[in-house]
C-alpha positions in Angstrom: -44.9 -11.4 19.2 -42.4 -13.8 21.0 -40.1 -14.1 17.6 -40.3 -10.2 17.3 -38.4 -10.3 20.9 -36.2 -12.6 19.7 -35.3 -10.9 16.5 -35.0 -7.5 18.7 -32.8 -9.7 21.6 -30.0 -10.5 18.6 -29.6 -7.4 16.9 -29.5 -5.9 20.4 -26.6 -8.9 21.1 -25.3 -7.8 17.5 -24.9 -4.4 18.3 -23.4 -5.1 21.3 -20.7 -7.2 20.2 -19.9 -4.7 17.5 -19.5 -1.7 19.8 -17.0 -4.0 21.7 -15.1 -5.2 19.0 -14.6 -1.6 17.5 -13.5 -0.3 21.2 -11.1 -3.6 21.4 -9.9 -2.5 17.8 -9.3 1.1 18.5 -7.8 0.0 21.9 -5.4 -2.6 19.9 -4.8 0.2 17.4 -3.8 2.5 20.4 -1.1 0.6 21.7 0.4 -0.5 18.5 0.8 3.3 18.4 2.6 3.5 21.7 4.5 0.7 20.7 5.7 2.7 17.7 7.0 5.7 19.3 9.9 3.4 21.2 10.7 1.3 17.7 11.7 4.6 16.3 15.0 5.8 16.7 13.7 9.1 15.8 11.1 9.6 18.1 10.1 12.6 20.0 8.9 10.3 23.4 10.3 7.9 25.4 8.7 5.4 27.5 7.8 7.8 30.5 6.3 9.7 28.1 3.8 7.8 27.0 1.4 8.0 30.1 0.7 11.6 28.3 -0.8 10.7 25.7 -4.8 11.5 25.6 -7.6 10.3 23.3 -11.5 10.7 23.1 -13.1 7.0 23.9 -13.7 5.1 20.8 -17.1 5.9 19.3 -18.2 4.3 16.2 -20.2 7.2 15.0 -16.8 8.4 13.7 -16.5 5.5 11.7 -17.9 6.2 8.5 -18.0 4.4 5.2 -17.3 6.7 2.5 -17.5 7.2 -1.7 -13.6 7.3 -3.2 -13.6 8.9 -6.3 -10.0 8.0 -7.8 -8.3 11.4 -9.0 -6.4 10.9 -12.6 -4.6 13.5 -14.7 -3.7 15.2 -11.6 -0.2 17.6 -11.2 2.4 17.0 -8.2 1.6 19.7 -5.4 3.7 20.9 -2.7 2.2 21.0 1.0 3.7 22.9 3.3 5.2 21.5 6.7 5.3 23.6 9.5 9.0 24.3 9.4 8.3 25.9 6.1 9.8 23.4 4.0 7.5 21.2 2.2 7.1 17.6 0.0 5.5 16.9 -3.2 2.2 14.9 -3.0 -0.5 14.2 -5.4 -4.1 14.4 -5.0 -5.6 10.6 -5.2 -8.9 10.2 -4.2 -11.9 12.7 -3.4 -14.1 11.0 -0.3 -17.6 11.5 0.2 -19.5 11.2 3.3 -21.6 11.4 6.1 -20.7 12.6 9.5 -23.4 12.8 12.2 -25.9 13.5 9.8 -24.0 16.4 7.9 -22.2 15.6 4.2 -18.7 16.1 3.7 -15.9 16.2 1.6 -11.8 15.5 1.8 -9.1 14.3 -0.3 -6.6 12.1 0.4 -3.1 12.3 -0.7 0.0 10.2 -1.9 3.5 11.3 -1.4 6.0 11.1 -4.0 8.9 10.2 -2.6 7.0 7.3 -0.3 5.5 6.2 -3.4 9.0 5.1 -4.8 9.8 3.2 -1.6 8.7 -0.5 -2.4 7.7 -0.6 1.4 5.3 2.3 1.3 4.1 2.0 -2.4 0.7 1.8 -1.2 0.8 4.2 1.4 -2.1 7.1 1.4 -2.5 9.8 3.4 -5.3 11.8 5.1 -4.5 15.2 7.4 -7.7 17.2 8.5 -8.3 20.3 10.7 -11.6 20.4 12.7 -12.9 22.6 15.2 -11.4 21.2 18.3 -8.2 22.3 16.8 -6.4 24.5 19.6 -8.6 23.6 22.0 -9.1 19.9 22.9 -6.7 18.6 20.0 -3.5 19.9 18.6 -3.6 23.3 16.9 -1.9 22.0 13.4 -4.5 19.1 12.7 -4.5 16.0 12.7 -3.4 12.6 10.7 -5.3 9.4 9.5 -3.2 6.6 7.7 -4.8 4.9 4.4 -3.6 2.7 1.9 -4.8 1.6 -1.8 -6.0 -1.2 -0.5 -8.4 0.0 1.5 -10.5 1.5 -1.3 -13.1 -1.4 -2.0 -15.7 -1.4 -5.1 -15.2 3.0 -4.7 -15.7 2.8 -1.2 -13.3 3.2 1.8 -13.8 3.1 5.7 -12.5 5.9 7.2 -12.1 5.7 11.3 -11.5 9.2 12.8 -10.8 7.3 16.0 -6.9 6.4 14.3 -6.7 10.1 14.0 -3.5 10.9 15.5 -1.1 13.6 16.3 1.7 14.6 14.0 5.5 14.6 16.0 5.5 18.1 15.7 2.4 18.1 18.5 5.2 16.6 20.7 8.3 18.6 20.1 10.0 20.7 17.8 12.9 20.1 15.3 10.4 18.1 12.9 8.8 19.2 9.6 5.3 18.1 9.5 2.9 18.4 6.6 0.0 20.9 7.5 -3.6 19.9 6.4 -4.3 21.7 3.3 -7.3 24.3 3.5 -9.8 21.6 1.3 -9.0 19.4 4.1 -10.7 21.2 6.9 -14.4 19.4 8.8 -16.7 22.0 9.3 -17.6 20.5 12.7 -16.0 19.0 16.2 -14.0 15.7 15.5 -14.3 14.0 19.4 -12.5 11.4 18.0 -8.8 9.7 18.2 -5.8 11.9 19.5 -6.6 15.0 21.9 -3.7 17.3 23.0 -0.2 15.9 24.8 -0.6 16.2 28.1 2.4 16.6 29.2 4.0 20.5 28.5 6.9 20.3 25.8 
């Protein structure tokens, strides 16, 4: 009986120190973010700005391991930004998963023109819509940043806690790509980037 305690006591212990290391991940992963918005000469905030921001606490049951099917043959596509112009992508991998018990499915993307940069070769990208769209998180979706080498013997990690908030949630005078329709989680993402809180 005792070594059934003690086997319960560490993967209690284990448990534990993975919950804190994904909140001390997603809080690291936070501020880098901040840090971001002042790097970039472009940037729709500025420092007093950034006491607006607002995000759901990290919860690892939005951080699901998923099945990346690698797309081939595929034409260029154009999605839509919200300014109504629009970039070329292609479609690279289909993801299949598991969130809170209900399968899903999305696609990630690759841009064109960032594919030719050296610097963002490797560069994927992942926009979704969700229910809390409008409500508790920005209206036009949301954005999860990928690269190739994150896919892994077909699998990638995808953390809907890095979810975050495309410029154009911030102010306008940007063109931002909007989540094609395939894209859209038939559920409530509590997860990563929730509405500015400060009025534009």
């Amino acid at each position: 009986m005792k070594y059934f305690i003690v086997l319960l006591f560490i993967f209690f212990i284990g448990q534990h120190s993975f919950a804190q290391t994904h909140k001390e991940q997603i809080a690291a992963f936070r501020q880098n973010y901040k840090d971001d918005f002042l790097k970039d000469p472009r940037s729709p905030l500025k420092q007093d700005d950034l006491q607006f921001l607002r995000f759901y606490d990290a919860d690892s049951i939005y951080r699901v391991t998923a099945k990346a099917e690698l797309l081939t043959n595929q034409s260029t596509f154009i999605i839509p930004t919200f300014s109504g112009a629009g970039s070329q992508y292609v479609r690279y991998a289909q993801l299949s998963f598991t969130l809170k018990g209900k399968p899903m499915q999305l696609t990630i993307y690759k841009s064109i023109a960032l594919s030719q940069n050296p610097a963002f070769s490797n560069y994927l990208f992942l926009p979704f819509t969700d229910a809390t769209n409008g409500s508790e998180t920005y209206g036009g979706g949301r954005y999860i940043d990928l690269t190739t080498k994150d896919i892994k013997n077909g699998s990638i990690v995808i953390d809907f806690n890095k979810a975050y908030n495309p410029y154009c949630a911030f102010s306008s005078g940007y063109s931002c790509p909007k989540p094609p329709d395939e894209n859209r989680v038939d559920m409530a993402v509590e997860a990563g980037e929730k509405n500015f809180g400060k009025g534009h």
